[in-house]
MMTF fields as JSON, N, C-alpha, C and O atoms, coordinates in Angstrom:
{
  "mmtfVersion": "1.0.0",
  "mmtfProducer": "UNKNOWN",
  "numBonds": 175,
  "numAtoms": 176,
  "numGroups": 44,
  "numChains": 1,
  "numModels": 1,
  "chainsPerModel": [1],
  "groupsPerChain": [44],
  "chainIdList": ["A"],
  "bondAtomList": [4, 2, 8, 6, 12, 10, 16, 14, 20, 18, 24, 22, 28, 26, 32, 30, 36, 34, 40, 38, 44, 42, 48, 46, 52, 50, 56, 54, 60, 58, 64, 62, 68, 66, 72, 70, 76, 74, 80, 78, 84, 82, 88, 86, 92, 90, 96, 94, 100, 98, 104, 102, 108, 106, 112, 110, 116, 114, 120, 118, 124, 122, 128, 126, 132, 130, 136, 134, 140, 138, 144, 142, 148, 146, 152, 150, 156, 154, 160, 158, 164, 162, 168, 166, 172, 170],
  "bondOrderList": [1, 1, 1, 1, 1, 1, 1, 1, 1, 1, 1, 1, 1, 1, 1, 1, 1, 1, 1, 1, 1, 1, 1, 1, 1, 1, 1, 1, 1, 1, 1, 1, 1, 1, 1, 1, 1, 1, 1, 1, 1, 1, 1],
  "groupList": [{"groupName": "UNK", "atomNameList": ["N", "CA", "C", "O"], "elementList": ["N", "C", "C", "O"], "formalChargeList": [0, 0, 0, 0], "bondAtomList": [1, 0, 2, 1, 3, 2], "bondOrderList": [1, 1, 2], "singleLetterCode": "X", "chemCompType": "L-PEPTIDE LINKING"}],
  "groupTypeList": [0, 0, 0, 0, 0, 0, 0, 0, 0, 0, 0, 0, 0, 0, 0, 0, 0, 0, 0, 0, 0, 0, 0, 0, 0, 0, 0, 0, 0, 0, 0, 0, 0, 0, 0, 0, 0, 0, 0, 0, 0, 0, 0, 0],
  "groupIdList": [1, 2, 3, 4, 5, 6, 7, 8, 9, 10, 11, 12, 13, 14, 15, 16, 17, 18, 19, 20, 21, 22, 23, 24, 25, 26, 27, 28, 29, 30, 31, 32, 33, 34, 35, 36, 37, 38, 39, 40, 41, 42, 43, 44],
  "secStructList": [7, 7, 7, 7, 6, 6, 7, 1, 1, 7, 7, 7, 7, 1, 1, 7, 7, 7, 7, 7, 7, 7, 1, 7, 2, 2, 2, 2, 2, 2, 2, 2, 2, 2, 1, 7, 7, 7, 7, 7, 1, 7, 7, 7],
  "xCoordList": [1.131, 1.22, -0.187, -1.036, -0.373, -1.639, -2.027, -1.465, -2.998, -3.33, -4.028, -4.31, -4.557, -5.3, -6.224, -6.878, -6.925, -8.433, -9.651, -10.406, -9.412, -9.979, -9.817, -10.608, -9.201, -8.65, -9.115, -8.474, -9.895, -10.036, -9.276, -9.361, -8.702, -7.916, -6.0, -5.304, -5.944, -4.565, -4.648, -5.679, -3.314, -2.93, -1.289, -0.283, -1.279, -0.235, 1.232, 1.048, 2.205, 3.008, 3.429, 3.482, 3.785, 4.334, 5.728, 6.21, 6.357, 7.393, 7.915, 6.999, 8.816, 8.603, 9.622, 10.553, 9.25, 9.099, 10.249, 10.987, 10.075, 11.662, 11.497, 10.64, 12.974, 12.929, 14.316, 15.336, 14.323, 14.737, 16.591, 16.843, 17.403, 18.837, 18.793, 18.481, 19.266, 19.474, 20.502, 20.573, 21.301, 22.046, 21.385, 21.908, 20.218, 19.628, 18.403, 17.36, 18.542, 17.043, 16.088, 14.861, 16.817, 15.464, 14.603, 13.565, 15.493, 15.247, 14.382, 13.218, 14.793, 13.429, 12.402, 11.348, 12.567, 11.162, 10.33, 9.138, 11.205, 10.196, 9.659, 8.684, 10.209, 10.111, 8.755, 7.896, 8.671, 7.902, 6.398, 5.816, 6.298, 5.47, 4.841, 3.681, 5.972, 5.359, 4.556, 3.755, 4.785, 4.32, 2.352, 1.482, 2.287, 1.029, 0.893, -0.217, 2.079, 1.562, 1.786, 2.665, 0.74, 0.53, 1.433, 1.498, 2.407, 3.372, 2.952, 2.821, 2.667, 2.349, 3.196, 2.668, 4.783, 5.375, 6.497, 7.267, 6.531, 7.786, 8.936, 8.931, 10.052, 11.365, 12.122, 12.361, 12.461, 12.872, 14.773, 15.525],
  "yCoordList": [-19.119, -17.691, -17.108, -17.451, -16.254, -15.385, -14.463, -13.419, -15.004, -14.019, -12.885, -12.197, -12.302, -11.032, -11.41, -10.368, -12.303, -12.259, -11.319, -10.578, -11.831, -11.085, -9.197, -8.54, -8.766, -7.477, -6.559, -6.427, -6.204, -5.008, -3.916, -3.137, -3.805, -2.675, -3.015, -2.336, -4.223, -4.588, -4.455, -4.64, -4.047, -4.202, -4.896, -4.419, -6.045, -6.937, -5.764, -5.191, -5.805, -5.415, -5.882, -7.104, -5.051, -5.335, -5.973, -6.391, -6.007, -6.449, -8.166, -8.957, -8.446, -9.727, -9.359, -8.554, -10.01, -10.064, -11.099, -10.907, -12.084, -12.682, -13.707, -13.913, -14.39, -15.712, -16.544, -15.928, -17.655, -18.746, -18.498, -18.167, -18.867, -19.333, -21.295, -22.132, -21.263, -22.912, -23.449, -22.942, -24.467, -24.908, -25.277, -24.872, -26.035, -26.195, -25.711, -26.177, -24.429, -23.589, -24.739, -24.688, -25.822, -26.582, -27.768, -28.291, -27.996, -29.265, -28.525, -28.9, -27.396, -26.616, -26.594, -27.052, -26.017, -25.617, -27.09, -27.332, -27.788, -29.31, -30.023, -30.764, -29.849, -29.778, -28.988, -29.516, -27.496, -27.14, -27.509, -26.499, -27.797, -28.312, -29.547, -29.853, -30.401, -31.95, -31.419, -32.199, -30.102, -30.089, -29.536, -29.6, -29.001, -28.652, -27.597, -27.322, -26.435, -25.316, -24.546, -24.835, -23.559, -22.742, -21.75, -20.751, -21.846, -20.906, -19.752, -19.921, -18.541, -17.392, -16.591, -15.86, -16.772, -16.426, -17.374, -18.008, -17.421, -18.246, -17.685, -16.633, -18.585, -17.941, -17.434, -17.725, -16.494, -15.19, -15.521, -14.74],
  "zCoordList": [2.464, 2.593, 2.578, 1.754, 3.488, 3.21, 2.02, 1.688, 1.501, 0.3, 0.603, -0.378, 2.15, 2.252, 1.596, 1.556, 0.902, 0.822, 1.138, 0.508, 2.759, 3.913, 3.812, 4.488, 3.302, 3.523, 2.188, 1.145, 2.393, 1.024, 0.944, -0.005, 1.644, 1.823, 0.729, -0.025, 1.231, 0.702, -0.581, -1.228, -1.137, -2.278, -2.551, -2.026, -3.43, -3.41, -4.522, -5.596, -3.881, -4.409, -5.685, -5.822, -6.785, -8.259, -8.358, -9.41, -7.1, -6.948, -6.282, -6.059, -6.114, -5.868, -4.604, -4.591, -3.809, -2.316, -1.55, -0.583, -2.299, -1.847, -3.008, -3.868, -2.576, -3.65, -3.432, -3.125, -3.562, -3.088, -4.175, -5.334, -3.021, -3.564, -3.423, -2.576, -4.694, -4.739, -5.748, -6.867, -5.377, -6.375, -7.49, -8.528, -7.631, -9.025, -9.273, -8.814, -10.266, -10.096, -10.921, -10.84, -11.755, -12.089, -11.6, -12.006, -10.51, -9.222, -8.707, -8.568, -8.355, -7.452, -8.033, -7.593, -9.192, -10.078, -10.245, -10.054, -10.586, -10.198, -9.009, -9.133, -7.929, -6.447, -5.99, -5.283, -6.547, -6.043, -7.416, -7.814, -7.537, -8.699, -8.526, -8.8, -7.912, -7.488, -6.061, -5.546, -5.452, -4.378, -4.48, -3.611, -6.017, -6.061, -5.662, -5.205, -5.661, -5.386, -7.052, -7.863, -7.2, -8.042, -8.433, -7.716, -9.788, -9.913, -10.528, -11.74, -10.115, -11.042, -12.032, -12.87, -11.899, -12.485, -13.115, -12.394, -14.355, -14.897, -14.189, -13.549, -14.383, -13.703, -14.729, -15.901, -13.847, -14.715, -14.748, -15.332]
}
């Protein structure tokens, strides 16, 4: 995903933007974790 880096102008919304349906929210949460991407928010 683009972080706007580039963009001084942007400002990232306080809100959350989408988010994943899955039969096991903790398969995912490990899934995406083995994948090395950076989680900023615990799951709520």
């Amino acid at each position: 995903m683009d972080d706007h880096s580039f963009d001084p102008d942007f400002h990232p919304s306080d809100h959350v933007l989408f988010n994943f349906i899955v039969q096991d929210i903790d398969e995912a949460y490990e899934f995406v974790q083995s994948k090395g991407i950076t989680i900023i928010r615990e799951i709520e």
